[in-house]
KOLSE-21285 format. One line per field, with one value per residue (C-alpha): chain; x, z, y. Coordinates in nm, 4 decimals. Layout:
! KOLSE-21285
unit	[A,...]
east	[X,...]
up	[Z,...]
north	[Y,...]
! end
This chain:
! KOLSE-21285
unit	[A,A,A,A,A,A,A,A,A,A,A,A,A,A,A,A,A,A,A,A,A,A,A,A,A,A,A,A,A,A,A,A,A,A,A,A,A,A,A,A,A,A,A,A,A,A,A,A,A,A,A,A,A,A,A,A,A,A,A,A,A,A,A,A,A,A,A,A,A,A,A,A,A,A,A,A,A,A,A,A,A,A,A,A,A,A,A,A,A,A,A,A,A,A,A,A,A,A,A,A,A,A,A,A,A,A,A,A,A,A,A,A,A,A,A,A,A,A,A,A,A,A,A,A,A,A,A,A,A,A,A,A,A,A,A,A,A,A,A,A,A,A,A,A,A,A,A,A,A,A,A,A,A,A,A,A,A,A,A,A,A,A,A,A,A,A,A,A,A,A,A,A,A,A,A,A,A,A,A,A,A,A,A,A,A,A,A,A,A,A,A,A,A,A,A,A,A,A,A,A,A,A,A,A,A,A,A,A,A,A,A,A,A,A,A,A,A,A,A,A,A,A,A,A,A,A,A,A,A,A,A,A,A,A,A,A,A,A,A,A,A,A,A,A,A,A,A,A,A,A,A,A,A,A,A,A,A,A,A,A,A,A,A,A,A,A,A,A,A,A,A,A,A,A,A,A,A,A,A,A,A,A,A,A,A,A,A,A,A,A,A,A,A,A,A,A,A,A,A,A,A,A,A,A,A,A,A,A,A,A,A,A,A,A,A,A,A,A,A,A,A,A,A,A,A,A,A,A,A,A,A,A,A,A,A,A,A,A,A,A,A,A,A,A,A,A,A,A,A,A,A,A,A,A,A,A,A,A,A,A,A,A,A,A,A,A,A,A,A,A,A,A,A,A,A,A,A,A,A,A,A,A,A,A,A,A,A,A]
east	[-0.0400,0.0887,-0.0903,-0.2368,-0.4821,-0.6600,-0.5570,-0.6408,-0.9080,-1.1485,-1.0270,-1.0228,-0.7420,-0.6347,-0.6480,-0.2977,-0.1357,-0.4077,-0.1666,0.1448,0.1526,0.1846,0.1586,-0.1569,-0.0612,0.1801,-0.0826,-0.1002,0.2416,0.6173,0.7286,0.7918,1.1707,1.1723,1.1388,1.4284,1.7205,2.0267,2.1595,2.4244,2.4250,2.7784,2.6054,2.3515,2.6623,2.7807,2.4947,2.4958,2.9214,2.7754,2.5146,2.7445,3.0328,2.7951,2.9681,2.7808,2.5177,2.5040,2.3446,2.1234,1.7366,1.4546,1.2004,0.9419,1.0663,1.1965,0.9500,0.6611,0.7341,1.0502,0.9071,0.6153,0.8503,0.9000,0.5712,0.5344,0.3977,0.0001,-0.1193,-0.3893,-0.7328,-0.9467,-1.1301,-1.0046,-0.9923,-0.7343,-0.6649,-0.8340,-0.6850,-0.5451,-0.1846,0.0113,0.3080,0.2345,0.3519,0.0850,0.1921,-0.0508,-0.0536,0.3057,0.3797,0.5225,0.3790,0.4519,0.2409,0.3326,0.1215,0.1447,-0.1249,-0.0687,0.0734,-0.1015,-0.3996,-0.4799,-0.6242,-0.5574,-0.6324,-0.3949,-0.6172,-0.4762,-0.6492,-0.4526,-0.6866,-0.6603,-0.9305,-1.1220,-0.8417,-0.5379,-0.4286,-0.5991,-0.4420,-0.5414,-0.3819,-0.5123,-0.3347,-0.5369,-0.4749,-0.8269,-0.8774,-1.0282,-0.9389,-1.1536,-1.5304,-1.5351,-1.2536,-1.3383,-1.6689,-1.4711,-1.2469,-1.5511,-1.6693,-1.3676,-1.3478,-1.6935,-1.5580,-1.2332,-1.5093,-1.7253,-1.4350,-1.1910,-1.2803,-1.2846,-0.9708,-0.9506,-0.9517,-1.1338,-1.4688,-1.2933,-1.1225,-1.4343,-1.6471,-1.3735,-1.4116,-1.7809,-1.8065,-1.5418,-1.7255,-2.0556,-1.8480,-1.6819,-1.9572,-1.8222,-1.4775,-1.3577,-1.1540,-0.8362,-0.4994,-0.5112,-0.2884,-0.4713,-0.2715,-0.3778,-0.1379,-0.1809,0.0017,-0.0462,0.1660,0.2944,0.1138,0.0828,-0.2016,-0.1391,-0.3490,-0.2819,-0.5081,-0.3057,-0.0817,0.3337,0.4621,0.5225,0.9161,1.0287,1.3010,1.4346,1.6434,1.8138,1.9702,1.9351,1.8461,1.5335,1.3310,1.0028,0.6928,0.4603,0.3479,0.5647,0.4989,0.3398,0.2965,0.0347,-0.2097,-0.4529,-0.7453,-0.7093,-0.5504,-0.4958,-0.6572,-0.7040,-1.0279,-1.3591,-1.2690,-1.4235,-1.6457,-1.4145,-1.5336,-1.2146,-0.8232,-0.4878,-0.3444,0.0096,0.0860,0.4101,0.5348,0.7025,1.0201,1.1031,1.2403,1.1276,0.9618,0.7472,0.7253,0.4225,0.3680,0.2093,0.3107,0.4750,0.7904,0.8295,0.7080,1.0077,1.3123,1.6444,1.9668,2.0293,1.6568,1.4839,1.2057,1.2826,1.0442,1.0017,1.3693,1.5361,1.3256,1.4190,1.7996,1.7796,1.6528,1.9035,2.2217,2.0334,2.2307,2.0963,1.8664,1.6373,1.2917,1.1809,1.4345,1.3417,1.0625,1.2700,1.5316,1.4037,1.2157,1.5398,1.7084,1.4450,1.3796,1.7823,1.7985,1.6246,1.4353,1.0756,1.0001,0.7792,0.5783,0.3686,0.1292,0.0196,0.2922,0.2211,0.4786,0.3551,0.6174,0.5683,0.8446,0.6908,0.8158,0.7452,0.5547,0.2095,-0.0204,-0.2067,-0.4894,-0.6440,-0.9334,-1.0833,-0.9773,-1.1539,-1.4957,-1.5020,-1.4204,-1.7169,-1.9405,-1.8333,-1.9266,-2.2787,-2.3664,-2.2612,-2.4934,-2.8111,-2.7914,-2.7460,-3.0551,-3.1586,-3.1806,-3.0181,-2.7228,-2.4245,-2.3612,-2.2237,-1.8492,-1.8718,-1.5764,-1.5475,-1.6181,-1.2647,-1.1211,-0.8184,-1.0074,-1.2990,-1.1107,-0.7677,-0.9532,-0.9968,-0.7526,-0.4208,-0.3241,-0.5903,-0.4472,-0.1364,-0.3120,-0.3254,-0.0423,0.1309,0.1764,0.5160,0.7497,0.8813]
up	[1.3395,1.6592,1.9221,2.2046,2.4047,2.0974,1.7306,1.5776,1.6743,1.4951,1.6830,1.4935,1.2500,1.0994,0.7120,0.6954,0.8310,0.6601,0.3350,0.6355,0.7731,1.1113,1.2187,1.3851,1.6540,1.7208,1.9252,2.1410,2.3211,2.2239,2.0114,2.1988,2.0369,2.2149,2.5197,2.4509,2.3483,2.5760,2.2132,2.0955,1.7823,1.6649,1.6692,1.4126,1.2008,1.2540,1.1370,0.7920,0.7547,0.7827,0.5441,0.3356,0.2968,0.2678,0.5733,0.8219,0.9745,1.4017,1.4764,1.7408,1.6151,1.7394,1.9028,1.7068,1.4073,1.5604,1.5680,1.4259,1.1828,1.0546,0.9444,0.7701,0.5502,0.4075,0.2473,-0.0883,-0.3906,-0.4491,-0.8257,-0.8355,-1.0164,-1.2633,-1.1064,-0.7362,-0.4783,-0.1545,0.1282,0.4225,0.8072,0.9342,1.0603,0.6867,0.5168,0.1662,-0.2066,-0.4850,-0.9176,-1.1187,-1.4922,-1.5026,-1.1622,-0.8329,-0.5121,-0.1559,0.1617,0.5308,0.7740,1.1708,1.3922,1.6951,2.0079,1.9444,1.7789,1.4868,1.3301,1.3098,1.1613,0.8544,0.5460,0.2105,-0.1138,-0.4202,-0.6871,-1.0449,-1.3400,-1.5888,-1.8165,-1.6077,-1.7662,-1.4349,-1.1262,-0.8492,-0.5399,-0.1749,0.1323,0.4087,0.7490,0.9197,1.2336,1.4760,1.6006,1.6194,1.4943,1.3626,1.1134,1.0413,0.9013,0.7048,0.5742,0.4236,0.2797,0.0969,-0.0530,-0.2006,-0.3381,-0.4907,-0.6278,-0.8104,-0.9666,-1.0581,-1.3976,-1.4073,-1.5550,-1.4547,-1.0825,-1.0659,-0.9359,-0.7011,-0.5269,-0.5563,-0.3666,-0.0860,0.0203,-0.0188,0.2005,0.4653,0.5072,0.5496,0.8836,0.9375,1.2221,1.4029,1.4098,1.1172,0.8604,0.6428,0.4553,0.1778,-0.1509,-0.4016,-0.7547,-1.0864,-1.2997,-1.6475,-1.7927,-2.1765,-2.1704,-1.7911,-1.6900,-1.3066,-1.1759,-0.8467,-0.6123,-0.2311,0.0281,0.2817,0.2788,0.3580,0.0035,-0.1683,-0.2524,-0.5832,-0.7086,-1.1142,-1.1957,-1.4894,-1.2312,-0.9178,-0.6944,-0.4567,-0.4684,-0.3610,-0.6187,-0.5570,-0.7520,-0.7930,-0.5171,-0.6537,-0.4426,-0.7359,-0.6392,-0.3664,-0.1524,0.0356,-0.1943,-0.1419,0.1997,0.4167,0.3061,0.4816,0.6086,0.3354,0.0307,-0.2318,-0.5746,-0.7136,-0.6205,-0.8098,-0.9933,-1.0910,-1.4093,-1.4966,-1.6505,-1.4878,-1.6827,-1.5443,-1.2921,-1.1108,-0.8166,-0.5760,-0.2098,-0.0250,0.3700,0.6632,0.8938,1.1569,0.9391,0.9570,1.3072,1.4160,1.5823,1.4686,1.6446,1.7521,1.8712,1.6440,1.4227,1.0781,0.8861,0.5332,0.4225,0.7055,0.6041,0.1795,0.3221,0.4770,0.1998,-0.0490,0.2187,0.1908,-0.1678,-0.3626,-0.2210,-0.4203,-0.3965,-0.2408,0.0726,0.0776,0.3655,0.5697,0.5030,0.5453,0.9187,1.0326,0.9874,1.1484,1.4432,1.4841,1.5264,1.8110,2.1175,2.0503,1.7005,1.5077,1.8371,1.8951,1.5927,1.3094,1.0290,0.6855,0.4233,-0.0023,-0.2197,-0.6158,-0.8507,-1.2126,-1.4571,-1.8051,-1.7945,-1.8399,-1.6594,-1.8562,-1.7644,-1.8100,-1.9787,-1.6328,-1.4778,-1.7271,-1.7035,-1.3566,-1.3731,-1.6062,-1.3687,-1.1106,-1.3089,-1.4181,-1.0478,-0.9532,-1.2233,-1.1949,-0.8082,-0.8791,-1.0307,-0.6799,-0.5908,-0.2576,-0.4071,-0.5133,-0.8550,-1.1138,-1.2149,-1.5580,-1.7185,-1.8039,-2.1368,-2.2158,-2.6058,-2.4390,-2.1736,-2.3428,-2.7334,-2.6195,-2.4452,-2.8109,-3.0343,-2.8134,-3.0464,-2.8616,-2.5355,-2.5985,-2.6619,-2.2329,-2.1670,-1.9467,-2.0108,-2.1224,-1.8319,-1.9108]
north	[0.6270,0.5696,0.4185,0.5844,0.5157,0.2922,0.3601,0.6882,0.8958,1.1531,1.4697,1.7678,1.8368,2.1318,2.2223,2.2768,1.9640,1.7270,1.7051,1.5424,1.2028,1.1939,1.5656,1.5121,1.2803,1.5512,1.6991,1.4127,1.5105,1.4328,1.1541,0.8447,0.8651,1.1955,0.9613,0.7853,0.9584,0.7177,0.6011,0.7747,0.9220,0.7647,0.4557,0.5582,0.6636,0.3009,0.1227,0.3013,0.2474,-0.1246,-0.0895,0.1215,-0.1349,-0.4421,-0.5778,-0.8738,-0.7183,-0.6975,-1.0678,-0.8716,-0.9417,-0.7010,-0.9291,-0.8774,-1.0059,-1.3624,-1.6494,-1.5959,-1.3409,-1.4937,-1.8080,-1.6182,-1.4881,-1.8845,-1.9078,-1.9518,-1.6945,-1.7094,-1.7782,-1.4862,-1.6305,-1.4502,-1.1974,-1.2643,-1.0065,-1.1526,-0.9344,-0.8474,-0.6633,-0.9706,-1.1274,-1.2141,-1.2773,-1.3597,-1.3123,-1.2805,-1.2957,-1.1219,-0.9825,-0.8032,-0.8244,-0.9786,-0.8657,-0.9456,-0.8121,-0.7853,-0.6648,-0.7627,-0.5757,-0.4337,-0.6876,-1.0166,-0.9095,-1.0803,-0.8303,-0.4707,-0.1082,-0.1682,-0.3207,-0.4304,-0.5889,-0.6956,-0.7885,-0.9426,-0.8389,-1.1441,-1.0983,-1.0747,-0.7826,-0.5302,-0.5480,-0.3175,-0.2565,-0.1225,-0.0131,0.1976,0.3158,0.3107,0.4504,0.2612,-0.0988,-0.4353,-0.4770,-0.1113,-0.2091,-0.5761,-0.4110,-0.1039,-0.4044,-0.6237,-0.3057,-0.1735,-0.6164,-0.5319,-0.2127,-0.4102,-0.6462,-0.4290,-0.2390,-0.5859,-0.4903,-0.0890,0.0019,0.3589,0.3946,0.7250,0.6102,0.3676,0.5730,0.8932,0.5934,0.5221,0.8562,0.8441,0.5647,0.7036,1.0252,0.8266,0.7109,1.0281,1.0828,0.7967,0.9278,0.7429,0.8200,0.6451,0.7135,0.5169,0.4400,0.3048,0.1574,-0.0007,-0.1453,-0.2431,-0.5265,-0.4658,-0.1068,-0.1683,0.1807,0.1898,0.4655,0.5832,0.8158,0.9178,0.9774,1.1525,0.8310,0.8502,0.8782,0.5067,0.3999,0.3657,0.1858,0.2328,-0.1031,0.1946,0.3856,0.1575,0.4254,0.4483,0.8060,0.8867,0.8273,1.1779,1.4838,1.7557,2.0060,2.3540,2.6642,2.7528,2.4983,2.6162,2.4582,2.0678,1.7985,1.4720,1.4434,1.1306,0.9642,1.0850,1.4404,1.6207,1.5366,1.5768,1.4826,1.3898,1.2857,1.3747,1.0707,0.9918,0.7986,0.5837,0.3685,0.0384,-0.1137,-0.5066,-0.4857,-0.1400,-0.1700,0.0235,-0.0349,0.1113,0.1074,0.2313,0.5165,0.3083,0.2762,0.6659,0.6963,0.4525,0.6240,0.6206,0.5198,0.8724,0.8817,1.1273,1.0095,0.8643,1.0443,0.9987,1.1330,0.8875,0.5534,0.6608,0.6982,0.3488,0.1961,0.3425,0.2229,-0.1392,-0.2124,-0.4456,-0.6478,-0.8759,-0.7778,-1.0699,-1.0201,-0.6244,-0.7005,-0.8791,-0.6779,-0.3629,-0.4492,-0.5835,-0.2784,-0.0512,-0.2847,-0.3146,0.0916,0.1622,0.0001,-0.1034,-0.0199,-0.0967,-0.2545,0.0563,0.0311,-0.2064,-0.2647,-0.3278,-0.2963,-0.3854,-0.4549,-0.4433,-0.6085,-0.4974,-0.8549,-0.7921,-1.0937,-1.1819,-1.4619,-1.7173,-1.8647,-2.2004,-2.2884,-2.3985,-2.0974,-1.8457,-2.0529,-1.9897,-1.6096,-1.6165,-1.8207,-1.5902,-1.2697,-1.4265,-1.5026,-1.1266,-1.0114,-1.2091,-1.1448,-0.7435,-0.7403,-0.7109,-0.3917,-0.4854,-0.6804,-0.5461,-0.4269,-0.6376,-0.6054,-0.4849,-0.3337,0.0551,0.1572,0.2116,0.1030,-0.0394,-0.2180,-0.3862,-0.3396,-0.4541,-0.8143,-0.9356,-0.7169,-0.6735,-0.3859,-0.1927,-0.2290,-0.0585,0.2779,0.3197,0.4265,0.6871,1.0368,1.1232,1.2588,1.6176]
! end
């Protein structure tokens, strides 16, 4: 959310808006693109004729994407281990493979911190077939989130394994209500994706909706539950407001080539040319006028184009953008590799036998989880709900 006066605070927030990104800072006065309204709109019109016809972009940069950032961009793809959780709330530019899938993270805190309210985990199970993903919005800045960031790694760790995500994300909120008497609380999108049938899980904690991208049709559309005027009581709420035993989850499934692009609110709290707020609608409209851009480039791509349309954003609040590129393809590991998942696991488990340790990472009791590790046919039987 946007910043101000520190990152978010734990004022009170209505029932009603808990379900919308970025309505309670709405309380906090206008908009800061209310503040700003000198651009004309005609050159908002301009920029997407541009973007339309595929022409040379303006060579204008916004400054916070020269330097540093630009070169961060350069570094190359990390080969996820067996049962490795990476991630953290720090400065990074990086691109992970795991089981199925090509992943890239951004995330810049706020000014020159190094590192901010934005966390992110990717993390890969024993077999390679599990990946799980993690992006949160945690109010609160310094010390308070470093600690909320080493907790939510030891979550990741004792679920690397779990192949339904339930309990995961029934213990994020757990823990963020523990803290919700300190004013804390999180929007969080939390995704598991397995490689065997290509079946991504996806559930929202009060998060801006996640991208995604069909390589069928090549159009971009927003990845949610269909709305229903039927369904009553709080849904999908920010982590830690209330203690709610259990989270809607989405289902699909990924062809090669999809891809998904997740990211924090300060994409949709950026302004446009004619200086009203994106919003959801206006950051899934600039994506789709992008064209085709290789997933690899879509970071760059995509901050360069927000940062060109208006003074000053995306420097108000930490930016994090997670990019998923689904591959077909699996990961094999090497002999060396899988002996030291299992030495890992082994020194997890005798030191949970402490009551004071964490818990060992053992897998659910799922048929395709533990079943489908030694007969693959097994595997294929988790698999995505048929779309109506």
């Amino acid at each position: 959310m946007q910043r101000d006066q520190g990152r978010k605070t734990g004022g009170a927030i209505h029932g009603e808006d808990l379900p919308a990104t970025g309505r309670a800072c709405a309380a906090q006065g206008p908009h800061p693109c209310k503040n700003r309204k000198d651009a004309a709109p005609a050159q908002s019109r301009q920029r997407e004729s541009e973007l339309g016809n595929n022409g040379p972009l303006p060579t204008q940069r916004f400054e916070a994407y020269d330097g540093y950032n630009a070169g961060m961009m350069d570094s190359r793809a990390q080969h996820m281990q067996c049962m490795e959780v990476w991630g953290g709330s720090q400065l990074t530019s990086q691109g992970v493979e795991l089981g199925g899938l090509d992943v890239w993270v951004y995330s810049k805190p706020y000014g020159e911190a190094q590192r901010g309210g934005d966390v992110y985990y990717v993390s890969s199970c024993a077999t390679g077939r599990i990946s799980r993903l993690l992006l949160a919005d945690v109010s609160g800045h310094g010390q308070s989130v470093a600690s909320t960031a080493a907790d939510l790694r030891t979550l990741m760790r004792r679920f690397v394994n779990r192949l339904d995500q339930k309990d995961f994300v029934r213990l994020l909120n757990e823990q963020f209500t523990s803290l919700s008497r300190e004013g804390r609380f999180a929007t969080a999108v939390v995704t598991t994706f397995f490689a065997p049938t290509r079946r991504l899980s996806l559930c929202n904690a009060g998060h801006p909706r996640p991208l995604l991208f069909r390589a069928a049709d090549g159009r971009w559309s927003f990845l949610s539950h269909q709305e229903n005027p039927e369904r009553k009581g709080l849904h999908n709420v920010p982590l830690g407001l209330f203690q709610i035993a259990d989270y809607e989850q989405l289902d699909v499934e990924l062809d090669p080539g999809d891809c998904l692009i997740s990211y924090t609110d300060a994409l949709t709290e950026s302004c446009d040319a004619d200086g009203e707020m994106l919003g959801e609608d206006g950051l899934l409209r600039i994506v789709n006028l992008l064209g085709d851009v290789p997933a690899e480039k879509l970071i760059p791509s995509l901050l360069k184009e927000i940062g060109e349309r208006f003074p000053n954003n995306l420097a108000a609040d930490d930016v994090t953008i997670l990019v998923v590129r689904a591959t077909g393809g699996s990961i094999d590991f090497s002999f060396r590799e899988k002996i030291g998942a299992f030495g890992r696991f082994l020194k997890t488990f005798f030191g949970s036998l402490n009551p004071q340790a964490d818990r060992a990472p053992f897998p659910d009791a799922n048929l395709a989880n533990v079943g489908g590790a030694i007969i693959p046919a097994l595997g294929r039987r988790w698999r995505a709900p048929r779309q109506q």
